[in-house]
C-alpha positions in Angstrom: 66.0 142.2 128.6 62.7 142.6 130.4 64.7 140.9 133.8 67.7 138.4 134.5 69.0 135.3 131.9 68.0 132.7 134.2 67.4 129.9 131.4 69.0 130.0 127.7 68.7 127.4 124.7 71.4 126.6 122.6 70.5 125.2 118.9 73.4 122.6 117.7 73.3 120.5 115.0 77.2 120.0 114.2 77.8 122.9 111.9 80.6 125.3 112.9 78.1 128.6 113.7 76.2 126.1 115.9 79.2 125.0 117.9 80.4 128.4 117.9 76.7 129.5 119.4 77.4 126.5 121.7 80.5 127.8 123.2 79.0 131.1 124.1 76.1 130.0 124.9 78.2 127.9 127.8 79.8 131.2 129.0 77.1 133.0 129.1 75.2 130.7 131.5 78.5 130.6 133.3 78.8 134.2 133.5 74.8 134.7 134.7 74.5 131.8 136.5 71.8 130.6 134.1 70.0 127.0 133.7 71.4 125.9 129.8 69.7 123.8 127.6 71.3 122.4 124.3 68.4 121.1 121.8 69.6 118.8 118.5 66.8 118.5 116.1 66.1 115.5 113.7 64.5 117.3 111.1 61.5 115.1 109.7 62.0 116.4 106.7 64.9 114.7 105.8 63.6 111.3 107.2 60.2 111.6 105.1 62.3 112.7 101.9 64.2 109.2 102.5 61.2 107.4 102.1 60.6 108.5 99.1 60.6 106.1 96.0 62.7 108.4 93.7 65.0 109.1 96.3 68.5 107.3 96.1 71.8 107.8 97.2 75.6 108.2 95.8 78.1 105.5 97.6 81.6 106.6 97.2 82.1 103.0 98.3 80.8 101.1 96.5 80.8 103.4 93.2 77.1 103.0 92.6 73.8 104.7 93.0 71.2 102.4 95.4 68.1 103.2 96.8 67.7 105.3 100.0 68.2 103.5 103.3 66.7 104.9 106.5 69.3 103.2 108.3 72.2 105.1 106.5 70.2 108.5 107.0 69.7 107.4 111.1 73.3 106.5 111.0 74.5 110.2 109.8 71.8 112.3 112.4 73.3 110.0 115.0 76.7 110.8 114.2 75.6 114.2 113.4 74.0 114.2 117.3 77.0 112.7 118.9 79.4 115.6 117.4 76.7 118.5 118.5 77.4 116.3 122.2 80.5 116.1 122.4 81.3 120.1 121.3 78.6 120.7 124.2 80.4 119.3 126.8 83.6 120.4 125.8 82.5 123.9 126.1 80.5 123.2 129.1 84.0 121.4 130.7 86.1 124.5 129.3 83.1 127.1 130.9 82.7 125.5 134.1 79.1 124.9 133.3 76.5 122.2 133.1 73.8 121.7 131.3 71.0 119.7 129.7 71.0 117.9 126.2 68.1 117.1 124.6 67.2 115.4 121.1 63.8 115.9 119.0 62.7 114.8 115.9 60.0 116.9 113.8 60.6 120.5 111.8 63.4 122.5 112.7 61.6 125.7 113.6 58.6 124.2 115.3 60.8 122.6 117.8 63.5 125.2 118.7 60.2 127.6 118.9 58.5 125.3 121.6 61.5 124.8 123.4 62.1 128.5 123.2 59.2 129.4 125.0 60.4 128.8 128.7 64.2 130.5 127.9 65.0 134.1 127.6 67.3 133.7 125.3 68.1 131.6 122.4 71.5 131.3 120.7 72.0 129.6 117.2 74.7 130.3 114.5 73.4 132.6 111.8 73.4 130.0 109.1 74.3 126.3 108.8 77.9 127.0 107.1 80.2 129.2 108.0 82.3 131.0 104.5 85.0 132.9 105.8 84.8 134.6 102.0 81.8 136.0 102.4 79.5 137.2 104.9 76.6 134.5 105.1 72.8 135.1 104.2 70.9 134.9 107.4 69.6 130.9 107.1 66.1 130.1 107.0 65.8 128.2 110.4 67.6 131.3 112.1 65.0 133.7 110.7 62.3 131.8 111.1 63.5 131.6 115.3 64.1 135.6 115.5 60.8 136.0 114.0 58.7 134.1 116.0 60.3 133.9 119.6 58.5 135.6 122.5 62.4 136.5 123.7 65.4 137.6 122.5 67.6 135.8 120.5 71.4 135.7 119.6 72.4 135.8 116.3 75.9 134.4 116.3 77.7 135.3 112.3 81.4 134.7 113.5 82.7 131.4 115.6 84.5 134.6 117.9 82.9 137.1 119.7 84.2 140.4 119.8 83.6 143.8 121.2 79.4 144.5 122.4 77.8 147.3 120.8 74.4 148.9 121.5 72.1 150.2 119.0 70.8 153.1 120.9 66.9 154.0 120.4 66.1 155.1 123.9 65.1 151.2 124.2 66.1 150.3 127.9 65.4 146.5 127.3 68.6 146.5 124.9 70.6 148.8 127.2 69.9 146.5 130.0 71.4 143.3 127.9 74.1 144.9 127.0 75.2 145.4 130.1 74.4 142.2 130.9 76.5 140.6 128.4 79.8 142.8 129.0 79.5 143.4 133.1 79.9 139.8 133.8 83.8 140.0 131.9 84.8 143.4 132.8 83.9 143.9 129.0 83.1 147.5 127.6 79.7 148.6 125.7 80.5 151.0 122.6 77.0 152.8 122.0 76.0 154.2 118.2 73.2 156.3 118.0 71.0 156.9 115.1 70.3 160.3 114.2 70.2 163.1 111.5 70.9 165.7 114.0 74.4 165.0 115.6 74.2 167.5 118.5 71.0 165.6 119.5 72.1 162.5 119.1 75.6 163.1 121.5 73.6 164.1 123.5 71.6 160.9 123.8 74.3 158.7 123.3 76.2 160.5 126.5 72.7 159.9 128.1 73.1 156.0 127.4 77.2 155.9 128.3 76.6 157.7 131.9 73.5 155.0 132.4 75.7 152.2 131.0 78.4 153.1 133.4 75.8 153.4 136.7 75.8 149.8 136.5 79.1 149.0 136.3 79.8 148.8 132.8 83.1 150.7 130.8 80.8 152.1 127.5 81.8 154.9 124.9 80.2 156.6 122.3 81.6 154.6 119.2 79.5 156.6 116.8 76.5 159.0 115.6 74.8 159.1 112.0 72.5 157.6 109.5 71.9 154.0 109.9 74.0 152.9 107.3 76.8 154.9 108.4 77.0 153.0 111.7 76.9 150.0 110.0 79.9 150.3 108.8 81.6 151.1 111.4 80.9 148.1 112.7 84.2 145.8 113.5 82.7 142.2 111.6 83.9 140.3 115.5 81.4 142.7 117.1 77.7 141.8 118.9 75.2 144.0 118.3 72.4 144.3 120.4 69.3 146.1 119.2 65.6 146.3 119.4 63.3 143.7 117.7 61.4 147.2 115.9 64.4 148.6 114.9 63.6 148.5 111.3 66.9 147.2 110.1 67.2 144.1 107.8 69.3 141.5 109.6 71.3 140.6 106.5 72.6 144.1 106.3 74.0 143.4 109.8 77.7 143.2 108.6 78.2 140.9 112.8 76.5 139.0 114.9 73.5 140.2 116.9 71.4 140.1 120.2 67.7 140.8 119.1 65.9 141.7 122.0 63.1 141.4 123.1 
């Protein structure tokens, strides 16, 4: 985190990761004081494929197949749009916070990117379903967002958040977040340090506790080793925050991330 979260977006589109970003994307902005903005996208591809002739669609009331109807498919984003609302403002009502709701019709991606570009941070589930037997493939809308965005971006993989943990390159950007996101709640930061030599890497990860804990923070050394190594020692409630460049593919990440920026 180049400076303060003064403004962050929150994707929702109903599913339970999305609500789950929702929520702590509310106590964040509670906790920093930061401007919120929720954004609900009408994906245009699903209103072009309606108008398509060889499009129809299965009524379980009236036990036949029939044409596709616009309305029916406006009638579902709506009530897709009014649940994504309502979630907001519970959260924002249970956070103390307030904040902005927005609706936009047009591709997914395109529009969380151009909305992205005045926030420093954007939070969206890590897939549009949530399997509690199995950890979820990163979804295409979420890559596509951590990709492209000029700042960092939260990855949420679990509706809870749990412990934050910093993946420790010398990167002061990420050592900065962290602190950012545990200082506000009296929270801790455990640090894990990739290395082949172990004696060097203590000693950076002690480097990164003692800076952690100038500002205020409580921070460990959870671990030092090879990148998979420290993988698994990751709890599966944690948030990880790490570098953009840090050369690890995101659906190894066995929790939810912070990928700064």
């Amino acid at each position: 985190m180049s400076g303060p979260i003064r403004r962050i977006l929150v994707a929702v589109d109903a599913s339970p990761l999305s609500l789950a970003a929702a929520e702590a994307a509310c106590r964040l902005a509670g906790r920093l004081g930061a401007q919120l903005e929720a954004l609900f996208v009408e994906d245009i591809n699903v209103v072009r494929l309606v108008a398509h002739p060889f499009v129809h669609t299965i009524s379980l009331a009236a036990a036949r197949r029939q044409s596709a109807d616009d309305t029916l498919i406006g009638k579902a984003l709506e009530l897709q749009m009014v649940a994504a609302r309502r979630a907001l403002e519970a959260a924002m009502a249970a956070s103390g916070t307030h904040g902005a709701f927005t609706v936009r019709r047009g591709r997914v991606e395109a529009e969380l990117l151009e909305a992205a570009r005045s926030c420093d941070l954007v939070c969206l589930g890590w897939s549009g379903r949530a399997d509690p037997g199995a950890r979820p493939r990163l979804g295409s809308v979420a890559r596509a967002v951590t990709e492209a965005a000029a700042g960092s971006v939260l990855l949420l993989q679990k509706p809870s958040a749990g412990p934050v943990c910093l993946w420790w390159d010398g990167d002061g950007k990420g050592l900065e977040m962290a602190a950012g996101l545990a200082v506000q709640d009296g929270g801790r930061v455990d640090v894990l340090v990739p290395a082949t030599d172990r004696i060097e890497g203590t000693r950076r990860g002690v480097d990164a506790v003692e800076a952690l804990q100038r500002r205020g923070v409580r921070a460990g050394l959870r671990a030092v080793g090879r990148p998979t190594t420290l993988l698994a020692a990751l709890p599966a409630d944690a948030v990880l925050v790490l570098p953009a460049d840090v050369g690890l593919t995101l659906d190894d990440l066995p929790c939810s991330a912070v990928v700064v920026r």
